[in-house]
Backbone as CSV, one residue per row, in Angstrom:
resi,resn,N_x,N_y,N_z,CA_x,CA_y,CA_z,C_x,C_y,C_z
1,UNK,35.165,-85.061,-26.093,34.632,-85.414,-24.783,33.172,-85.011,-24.708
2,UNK,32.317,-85.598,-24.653,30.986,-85.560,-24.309,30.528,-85.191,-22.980
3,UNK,29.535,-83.842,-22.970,29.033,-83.707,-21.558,27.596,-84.172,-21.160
4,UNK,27.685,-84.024,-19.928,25.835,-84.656,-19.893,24.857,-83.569,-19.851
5,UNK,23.648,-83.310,-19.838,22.275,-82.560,-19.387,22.558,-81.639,-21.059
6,UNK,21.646,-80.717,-21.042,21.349,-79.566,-21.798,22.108,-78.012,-21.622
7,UNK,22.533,-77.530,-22.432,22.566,-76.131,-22.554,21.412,-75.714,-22.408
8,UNK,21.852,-74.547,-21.401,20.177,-73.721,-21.678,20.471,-72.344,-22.240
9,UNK,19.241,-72.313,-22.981,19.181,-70.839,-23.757,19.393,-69.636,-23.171
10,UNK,20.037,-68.427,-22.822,20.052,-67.124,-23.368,19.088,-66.921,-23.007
11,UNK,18.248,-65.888,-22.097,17.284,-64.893,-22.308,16.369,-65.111,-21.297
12,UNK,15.264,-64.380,-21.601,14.267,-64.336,-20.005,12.923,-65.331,-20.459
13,UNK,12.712,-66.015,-19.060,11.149,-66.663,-19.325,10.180,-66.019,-19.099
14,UNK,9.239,-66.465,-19.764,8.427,-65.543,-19.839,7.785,-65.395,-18.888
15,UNK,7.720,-66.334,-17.719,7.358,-65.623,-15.724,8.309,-64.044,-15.446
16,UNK,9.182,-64.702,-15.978,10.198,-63.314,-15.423,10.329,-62.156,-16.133
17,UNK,9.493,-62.286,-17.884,9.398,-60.969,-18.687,7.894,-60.518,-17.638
18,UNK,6.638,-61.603,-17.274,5.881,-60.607,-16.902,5.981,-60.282,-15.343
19,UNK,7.253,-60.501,-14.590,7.394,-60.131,-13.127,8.107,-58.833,-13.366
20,UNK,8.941,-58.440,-14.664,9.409,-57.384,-15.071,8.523,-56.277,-15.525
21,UNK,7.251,-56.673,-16.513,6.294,-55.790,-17.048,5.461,-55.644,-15.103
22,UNK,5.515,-56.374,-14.382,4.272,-55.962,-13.477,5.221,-54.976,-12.602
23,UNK,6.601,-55.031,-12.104,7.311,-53.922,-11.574,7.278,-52.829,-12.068
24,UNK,7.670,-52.965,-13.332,7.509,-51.345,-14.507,6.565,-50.946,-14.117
25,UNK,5.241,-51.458,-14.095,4.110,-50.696,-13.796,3.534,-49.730,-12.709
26,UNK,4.040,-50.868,-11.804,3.714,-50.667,-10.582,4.877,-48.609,-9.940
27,UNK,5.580,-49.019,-10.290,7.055,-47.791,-10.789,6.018,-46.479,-11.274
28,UNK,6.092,-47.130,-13.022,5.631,-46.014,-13.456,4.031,-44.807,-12.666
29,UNK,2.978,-45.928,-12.077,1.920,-46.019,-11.409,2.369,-44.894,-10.091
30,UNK,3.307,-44.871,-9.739,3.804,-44.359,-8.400,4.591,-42.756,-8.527
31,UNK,4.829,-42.524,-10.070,5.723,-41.785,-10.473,5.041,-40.661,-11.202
32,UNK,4.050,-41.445,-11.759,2.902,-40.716,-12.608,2.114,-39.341,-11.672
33,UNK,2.178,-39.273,-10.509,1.457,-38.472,-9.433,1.955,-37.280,-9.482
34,UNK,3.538,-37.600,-9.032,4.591,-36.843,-8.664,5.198,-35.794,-9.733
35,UNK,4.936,-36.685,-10.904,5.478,-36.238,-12.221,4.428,-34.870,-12.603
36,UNK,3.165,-35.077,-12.281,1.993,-34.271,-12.851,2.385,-32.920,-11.666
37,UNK,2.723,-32.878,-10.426,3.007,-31.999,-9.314,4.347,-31.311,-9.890
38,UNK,4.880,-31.694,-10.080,6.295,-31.046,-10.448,5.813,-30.105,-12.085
39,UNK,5.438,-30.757,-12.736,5.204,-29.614,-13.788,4.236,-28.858,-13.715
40,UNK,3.383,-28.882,-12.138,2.141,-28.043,-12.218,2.724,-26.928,-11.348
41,UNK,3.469,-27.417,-10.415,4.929,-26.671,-9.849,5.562,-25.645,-11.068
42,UNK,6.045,-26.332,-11.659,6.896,-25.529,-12.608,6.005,-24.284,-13.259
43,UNK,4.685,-24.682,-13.715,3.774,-23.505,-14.284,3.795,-22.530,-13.033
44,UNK,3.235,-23.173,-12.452,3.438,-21.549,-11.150,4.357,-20.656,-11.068
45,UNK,5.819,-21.450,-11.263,6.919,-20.374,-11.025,6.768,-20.075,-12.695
46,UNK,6.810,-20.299,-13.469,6.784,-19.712,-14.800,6.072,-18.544,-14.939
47,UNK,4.769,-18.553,-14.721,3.392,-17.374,-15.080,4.080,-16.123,-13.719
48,UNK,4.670,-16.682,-12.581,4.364,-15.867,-11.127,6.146,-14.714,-11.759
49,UNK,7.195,-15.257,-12.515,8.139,-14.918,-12.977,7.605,-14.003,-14.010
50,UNK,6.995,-14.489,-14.809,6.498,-13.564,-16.303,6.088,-12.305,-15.940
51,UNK,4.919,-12.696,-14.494,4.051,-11.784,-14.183,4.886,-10.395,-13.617
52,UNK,6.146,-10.969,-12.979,6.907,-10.226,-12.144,7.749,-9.376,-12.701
53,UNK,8.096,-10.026,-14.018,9.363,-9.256,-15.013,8.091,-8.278,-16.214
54,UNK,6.783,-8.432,-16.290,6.127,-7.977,-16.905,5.659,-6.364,-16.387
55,UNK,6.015,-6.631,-14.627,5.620,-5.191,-13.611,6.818,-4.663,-13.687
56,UNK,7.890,-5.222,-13.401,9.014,-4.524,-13.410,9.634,-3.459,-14.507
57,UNK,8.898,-4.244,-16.038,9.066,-3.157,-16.983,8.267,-2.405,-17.289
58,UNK,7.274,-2.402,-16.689,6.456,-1.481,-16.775,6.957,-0.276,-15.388
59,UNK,7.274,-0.251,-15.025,8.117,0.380,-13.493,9.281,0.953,-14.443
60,UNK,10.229,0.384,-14.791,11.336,0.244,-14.919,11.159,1.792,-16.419
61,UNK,9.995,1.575,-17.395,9.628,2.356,-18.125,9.280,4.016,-17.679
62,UNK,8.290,3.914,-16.686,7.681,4.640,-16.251,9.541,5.483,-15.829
63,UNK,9.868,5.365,-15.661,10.843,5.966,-14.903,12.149,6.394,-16.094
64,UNK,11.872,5.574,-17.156,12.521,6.115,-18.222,12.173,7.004,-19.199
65,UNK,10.742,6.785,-19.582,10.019,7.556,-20.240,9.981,8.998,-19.102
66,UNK,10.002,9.064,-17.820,9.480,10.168,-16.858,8.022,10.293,-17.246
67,UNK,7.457,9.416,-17.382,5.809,9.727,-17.246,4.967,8.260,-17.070
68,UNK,3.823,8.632,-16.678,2.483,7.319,-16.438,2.656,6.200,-17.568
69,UNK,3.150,5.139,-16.809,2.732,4.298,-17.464,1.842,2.809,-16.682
70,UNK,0.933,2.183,-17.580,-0.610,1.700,-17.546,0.463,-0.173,-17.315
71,UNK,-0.264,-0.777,-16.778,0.225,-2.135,-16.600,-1.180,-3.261,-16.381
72,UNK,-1.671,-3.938,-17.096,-2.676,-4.505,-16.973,-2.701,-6.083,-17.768
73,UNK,-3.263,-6.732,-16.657,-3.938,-8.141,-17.190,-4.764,-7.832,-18.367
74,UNK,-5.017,-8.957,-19.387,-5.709,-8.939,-20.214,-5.899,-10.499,-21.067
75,UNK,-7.247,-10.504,-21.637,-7.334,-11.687,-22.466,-7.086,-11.465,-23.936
76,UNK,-7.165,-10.261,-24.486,-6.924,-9.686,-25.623,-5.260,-10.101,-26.283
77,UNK,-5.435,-10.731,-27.313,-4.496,-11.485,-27.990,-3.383,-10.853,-29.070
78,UNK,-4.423,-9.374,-29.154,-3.403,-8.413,-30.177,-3.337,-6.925,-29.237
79,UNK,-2.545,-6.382,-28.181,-2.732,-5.473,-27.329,-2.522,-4.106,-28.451
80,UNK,-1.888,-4.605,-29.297,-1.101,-3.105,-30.539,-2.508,-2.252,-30.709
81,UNK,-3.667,-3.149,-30.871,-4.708,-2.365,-31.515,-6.123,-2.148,-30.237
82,UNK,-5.400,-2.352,-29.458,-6.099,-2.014,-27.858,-6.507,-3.129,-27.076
83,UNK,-6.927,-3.127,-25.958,-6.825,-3.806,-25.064,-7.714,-3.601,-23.280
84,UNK,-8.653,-4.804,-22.956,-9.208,-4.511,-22.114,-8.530,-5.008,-20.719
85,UNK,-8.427,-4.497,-19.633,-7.960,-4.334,-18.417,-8.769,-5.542,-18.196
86,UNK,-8.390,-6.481,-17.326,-8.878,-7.385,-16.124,-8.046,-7.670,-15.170
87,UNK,-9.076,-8.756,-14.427,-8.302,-8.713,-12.676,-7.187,-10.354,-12.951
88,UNK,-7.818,-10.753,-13.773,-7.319,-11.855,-14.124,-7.271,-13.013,-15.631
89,UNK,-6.156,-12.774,-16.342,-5.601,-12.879,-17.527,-4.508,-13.644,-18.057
90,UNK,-4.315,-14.361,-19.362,-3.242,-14.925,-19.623,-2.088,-14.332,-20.239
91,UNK,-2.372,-12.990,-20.813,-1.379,-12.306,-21.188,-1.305,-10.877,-19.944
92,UNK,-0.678,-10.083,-20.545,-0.084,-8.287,-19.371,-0.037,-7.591,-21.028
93,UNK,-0.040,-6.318,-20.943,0.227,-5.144,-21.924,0.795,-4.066,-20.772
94,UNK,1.515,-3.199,-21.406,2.414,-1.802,-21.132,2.042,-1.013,-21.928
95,UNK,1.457,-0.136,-21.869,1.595,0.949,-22.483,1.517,2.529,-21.704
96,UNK,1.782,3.621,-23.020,1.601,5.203,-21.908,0.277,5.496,-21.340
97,UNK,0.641,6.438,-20.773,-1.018,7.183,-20.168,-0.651,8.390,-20.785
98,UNK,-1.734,8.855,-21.507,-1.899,10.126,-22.225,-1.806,11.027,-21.217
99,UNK,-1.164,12.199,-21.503,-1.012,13.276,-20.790,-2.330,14.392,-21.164
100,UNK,-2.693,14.533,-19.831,-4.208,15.679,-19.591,-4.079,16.626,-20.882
101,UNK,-5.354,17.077,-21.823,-5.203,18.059,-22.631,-4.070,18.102,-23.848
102,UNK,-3.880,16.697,-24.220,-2.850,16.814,-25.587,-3.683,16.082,-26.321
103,UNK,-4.610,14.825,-26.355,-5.227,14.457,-26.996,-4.210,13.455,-27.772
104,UNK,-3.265,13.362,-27.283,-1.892,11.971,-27.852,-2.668,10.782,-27.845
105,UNK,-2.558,10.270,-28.208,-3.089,8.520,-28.320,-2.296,7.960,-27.338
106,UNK,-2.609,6.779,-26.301,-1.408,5.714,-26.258,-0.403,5.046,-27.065
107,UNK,0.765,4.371,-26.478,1.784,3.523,-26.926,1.977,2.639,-26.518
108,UNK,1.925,1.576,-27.077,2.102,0.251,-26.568,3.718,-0.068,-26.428
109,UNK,3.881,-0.018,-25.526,5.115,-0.476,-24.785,5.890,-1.687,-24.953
110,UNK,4.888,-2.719,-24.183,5.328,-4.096,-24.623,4.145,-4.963,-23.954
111,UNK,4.408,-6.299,-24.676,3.173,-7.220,-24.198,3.789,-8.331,-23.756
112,UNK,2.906,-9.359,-23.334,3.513,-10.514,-23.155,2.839,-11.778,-22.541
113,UNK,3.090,-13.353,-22.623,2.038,-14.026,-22.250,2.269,-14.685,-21.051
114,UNK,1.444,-14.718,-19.909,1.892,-15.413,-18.738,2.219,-16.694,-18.940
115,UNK,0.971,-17.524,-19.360,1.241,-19.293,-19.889,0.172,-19.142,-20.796
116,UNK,0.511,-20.404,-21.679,-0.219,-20.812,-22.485,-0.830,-21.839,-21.845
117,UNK,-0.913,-22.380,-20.907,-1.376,-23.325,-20.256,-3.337,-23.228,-19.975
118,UNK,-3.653,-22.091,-20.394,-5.224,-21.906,-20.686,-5.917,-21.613,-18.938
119,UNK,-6.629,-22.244,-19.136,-7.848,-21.945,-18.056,-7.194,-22.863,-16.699
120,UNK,-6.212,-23.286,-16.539,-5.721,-24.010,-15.614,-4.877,-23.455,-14.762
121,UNK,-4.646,-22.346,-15.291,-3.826,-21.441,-14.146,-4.711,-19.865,-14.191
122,UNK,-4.541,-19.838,-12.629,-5.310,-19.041,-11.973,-4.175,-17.871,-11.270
123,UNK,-5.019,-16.805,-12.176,-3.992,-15.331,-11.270,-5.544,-14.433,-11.290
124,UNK,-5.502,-14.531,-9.515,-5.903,-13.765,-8.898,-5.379,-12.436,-8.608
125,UNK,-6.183,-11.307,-8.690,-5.756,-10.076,-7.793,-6.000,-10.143,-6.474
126,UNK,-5.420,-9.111,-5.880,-5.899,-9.112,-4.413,-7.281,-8.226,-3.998
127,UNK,-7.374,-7.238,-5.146,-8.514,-6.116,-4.962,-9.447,-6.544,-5.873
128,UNK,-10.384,-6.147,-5.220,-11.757,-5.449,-6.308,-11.578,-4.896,-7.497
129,UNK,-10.825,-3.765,-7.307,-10.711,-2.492,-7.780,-9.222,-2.559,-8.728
130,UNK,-8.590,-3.496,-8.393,-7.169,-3.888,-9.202,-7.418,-4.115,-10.213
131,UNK,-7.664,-3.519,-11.286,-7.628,-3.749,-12.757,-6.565,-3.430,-13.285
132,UNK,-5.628,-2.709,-12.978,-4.613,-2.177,-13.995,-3.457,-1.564,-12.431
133,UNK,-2.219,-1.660,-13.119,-1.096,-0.792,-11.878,-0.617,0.061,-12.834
134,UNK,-0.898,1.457,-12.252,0.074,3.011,-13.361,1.399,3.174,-11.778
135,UNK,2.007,3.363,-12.559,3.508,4.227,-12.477,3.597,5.269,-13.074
136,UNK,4.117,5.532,-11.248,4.738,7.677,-11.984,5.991,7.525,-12.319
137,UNK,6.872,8.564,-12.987,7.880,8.694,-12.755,9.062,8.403,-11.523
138,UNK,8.650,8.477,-10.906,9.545,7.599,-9.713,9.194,6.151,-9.303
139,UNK,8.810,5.299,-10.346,8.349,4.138,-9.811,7.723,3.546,-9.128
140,UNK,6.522,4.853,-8.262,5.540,4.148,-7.647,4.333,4.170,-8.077
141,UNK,3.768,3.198,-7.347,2.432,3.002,-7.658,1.222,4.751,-7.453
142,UNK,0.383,4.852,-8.669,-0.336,5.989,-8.804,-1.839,5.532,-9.042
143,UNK,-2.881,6.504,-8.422,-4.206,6.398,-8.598,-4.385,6.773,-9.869
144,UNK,-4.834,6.311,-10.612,-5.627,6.822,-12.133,-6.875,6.981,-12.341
145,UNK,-8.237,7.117,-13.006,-9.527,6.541,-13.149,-9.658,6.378,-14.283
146,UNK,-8.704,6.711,-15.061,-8.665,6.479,-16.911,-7.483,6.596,-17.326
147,UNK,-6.452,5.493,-17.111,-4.974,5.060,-17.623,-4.996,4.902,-19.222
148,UNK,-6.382,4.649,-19.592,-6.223,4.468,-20.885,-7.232,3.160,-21.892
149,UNK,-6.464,2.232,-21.501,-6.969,0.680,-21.502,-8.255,0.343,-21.139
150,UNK,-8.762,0.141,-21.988,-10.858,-0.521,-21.461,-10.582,-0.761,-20.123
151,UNK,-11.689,-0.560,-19.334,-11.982,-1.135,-18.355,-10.718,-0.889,-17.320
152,UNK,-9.770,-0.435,-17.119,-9.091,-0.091,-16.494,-9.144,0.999,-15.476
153,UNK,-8.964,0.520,-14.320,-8.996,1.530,-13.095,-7.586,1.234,-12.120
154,UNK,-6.726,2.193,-12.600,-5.923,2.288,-10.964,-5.875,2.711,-9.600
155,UNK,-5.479,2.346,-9.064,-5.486,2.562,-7.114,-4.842,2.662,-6.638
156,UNK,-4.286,2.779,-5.459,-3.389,2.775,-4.266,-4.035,1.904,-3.610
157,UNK,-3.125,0.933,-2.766,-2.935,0.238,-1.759,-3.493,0.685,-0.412
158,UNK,-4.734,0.677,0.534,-5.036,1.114,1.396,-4.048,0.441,2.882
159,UNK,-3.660,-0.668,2.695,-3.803,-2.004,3.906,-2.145,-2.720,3.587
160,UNK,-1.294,-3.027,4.771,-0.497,-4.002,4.195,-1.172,-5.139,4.470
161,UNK,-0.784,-6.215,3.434,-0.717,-7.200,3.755,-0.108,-8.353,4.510
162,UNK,-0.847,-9.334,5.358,-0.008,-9.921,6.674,-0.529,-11.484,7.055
163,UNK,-1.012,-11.748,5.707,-1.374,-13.403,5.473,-0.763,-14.149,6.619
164,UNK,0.977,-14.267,6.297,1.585,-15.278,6.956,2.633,-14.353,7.984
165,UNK,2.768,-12.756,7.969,4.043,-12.324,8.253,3.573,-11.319,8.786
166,UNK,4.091,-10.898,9.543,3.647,-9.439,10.785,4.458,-8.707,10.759
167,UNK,5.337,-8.520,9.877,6.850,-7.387,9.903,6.312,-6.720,8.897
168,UNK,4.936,-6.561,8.293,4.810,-6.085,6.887,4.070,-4.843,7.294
169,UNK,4.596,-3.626,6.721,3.872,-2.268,7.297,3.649,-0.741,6.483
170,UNK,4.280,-1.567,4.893,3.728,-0.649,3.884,2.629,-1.694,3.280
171,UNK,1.547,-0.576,2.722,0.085,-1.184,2.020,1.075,-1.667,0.616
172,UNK,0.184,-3.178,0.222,0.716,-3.150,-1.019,-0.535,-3.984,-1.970
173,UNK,-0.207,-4.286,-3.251,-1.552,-5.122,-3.914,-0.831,-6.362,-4.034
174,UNK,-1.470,-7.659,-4.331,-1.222,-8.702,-4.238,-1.778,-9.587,-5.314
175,UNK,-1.112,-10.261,-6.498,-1.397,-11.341,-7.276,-1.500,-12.425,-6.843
176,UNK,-2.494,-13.486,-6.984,-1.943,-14.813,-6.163,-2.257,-15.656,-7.386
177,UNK,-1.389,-16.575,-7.509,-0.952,-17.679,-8.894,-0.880,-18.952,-8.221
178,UNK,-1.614,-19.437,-8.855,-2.311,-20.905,-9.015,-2.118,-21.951,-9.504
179,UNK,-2.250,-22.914,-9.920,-2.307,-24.120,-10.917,-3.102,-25.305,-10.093
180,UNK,-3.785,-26.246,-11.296,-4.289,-26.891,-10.416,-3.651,-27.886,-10.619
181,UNK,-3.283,-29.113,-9.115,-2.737,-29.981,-9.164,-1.013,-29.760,-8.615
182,UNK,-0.955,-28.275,-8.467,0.476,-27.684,-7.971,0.127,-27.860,-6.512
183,UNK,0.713,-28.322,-5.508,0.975,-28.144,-3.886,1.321,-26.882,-3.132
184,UNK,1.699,-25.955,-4.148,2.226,-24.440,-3.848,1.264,-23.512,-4.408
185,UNK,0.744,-22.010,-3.438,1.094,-21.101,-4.382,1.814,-19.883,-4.300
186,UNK,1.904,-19.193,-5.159,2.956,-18.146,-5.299,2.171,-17.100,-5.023
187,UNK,2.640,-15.990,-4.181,2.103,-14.418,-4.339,3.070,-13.464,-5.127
188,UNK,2.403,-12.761,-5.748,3.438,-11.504,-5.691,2.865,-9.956,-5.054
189,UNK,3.593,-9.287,-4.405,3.172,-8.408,-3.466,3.929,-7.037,-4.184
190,UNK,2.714,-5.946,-4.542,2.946,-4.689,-4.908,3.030,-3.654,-4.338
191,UNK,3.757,-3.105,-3.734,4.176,-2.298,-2.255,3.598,-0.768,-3.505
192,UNK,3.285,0.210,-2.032,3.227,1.312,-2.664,4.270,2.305,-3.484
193,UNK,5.302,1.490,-2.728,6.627,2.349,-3.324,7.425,1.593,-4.484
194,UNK,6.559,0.868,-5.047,7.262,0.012,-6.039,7.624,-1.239,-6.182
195,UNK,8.073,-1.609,-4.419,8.934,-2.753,-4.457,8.347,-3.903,-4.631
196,UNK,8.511,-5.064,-4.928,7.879,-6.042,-5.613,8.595,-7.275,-4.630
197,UNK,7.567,-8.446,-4.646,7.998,-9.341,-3.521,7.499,-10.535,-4.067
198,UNK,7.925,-11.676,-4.280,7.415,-12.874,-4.933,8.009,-13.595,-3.191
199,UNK,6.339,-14.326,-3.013,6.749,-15.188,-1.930,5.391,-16.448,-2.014
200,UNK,5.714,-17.567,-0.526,5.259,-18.488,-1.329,4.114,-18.732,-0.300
201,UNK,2.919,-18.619,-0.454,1.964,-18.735,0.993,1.932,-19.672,2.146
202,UNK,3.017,-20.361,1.766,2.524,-21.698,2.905,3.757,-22.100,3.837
203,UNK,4.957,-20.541,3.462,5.539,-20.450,4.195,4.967,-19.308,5.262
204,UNK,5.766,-19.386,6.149,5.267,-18.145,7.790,6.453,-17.746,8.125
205,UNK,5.841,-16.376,8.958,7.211,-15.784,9.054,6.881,-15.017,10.365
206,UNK,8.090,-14.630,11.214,7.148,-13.280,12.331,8.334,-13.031,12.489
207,UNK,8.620,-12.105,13.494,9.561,-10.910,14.100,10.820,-11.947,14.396
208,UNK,10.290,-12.681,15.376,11.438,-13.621,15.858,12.330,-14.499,14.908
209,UNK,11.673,-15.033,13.816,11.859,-15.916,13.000,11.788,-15.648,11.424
210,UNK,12.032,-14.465,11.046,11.760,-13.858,9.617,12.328,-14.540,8.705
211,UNK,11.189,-14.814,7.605,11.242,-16.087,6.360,11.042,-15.128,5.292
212,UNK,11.848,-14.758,4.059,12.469,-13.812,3.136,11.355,-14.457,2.436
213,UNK,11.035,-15.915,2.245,9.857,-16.977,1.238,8.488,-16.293,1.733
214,UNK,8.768,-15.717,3.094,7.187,-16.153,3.560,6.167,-14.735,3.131
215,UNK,4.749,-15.084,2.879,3.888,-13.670,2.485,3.766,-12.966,3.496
């Protein structure tokens, strides 16, 4: 039995392969923004985490060892063979604080790198004078003027801080972490007594309405 007209071929014309390539684009074009925010996102919480688990063992030491230990930013790439203090750095070092009149050397504790992400992420201190955080034996924060480490000066906290939040009423020091192209940033807040606070600035908080996120 014979039919009439043509079979038609299988597959796409080529109007409709390029109405397909101009959607893809248009997609990918829209996605591409969002995509760059989310991993500039992600560096923030990465470096603001490192930074946080990097104080904590240095705290966490100080209290095991029972003596001073030195906690500092740094750009220095090998901390084993020393290391200069800054306010703002891609790696942290741990080590002891020599005890007055023994003439002991330091110990390097432990090191570690915030990101490798280079000059694109930004960790600010909150002080001047914040070069380095020592711990006493009980885990708080201690004045030093020679922890050890180049350029290193420790302090105490004069002021709380109250950016976004008014319930805050111990002095503490403050990191603030960056990225560029991130919509967020992260603080972390160094209370005098140790306690440590990762929050996010662009939340708010007050008496009535207290936000656990907010600085």
């Amino acid at each position: 039995m014979l039919t009439s007209g043509r079979n038609r071929s299988a597959g796409f014309t080529l109007i409709e392969m390029l109405v397909t390539v101009a959607i893809f684009a248009i997609l990918v074009a829209l996605t591409v923004p969002s995509m760059k925010m989310w991993v500039a996102n992600t560096k923030v919480r990465t470096v603001a985490d490192s930074l946080q688990n990097g104080i904590r063992l240095a705290q966490s030491e100080a209290e095991r060892l029972s003596r001073q230990v030195v906690f500092a930013l740094t750009t220095d790439q090998n901390p084993a063979t020393g290391f200069t203090a800054v306010t703002s750095g891609p790696s942290w070092a741990i080590q002891t604080v020599p005890l007055p009149g023994t003439g002991e050397a330091p110990t390097l504790i432990a090191s570690g790198v915030l990101s490798s992400a280079g000059t694109v992420v930004n960790i600010a201190a909150g002080s001047a004078n914040q070069t380095a955080l020592c711990f006493n034996s009980l885990g708080r924060l201690v004045s030093n003027a020679t922890p050890g480490p180049s350029g290193a000066t420790c302090t105490t906290p004069t002021a709380p801080v109250t950016t976004n939040n008014t319930n805050k009423t111990q002095p503490m020091f403050t990191y603030t972490i960056s990225v560029t192209g991130a919509d967020h940033t992260l603080e972390l807040e160094v209370a005098t007594g140790g306690q440590l606070h990762l929050c996010d600035t662009s939340q708010t908080s007050s008496p009535a309405n207290p936000n656990p996120y907010a600085c």
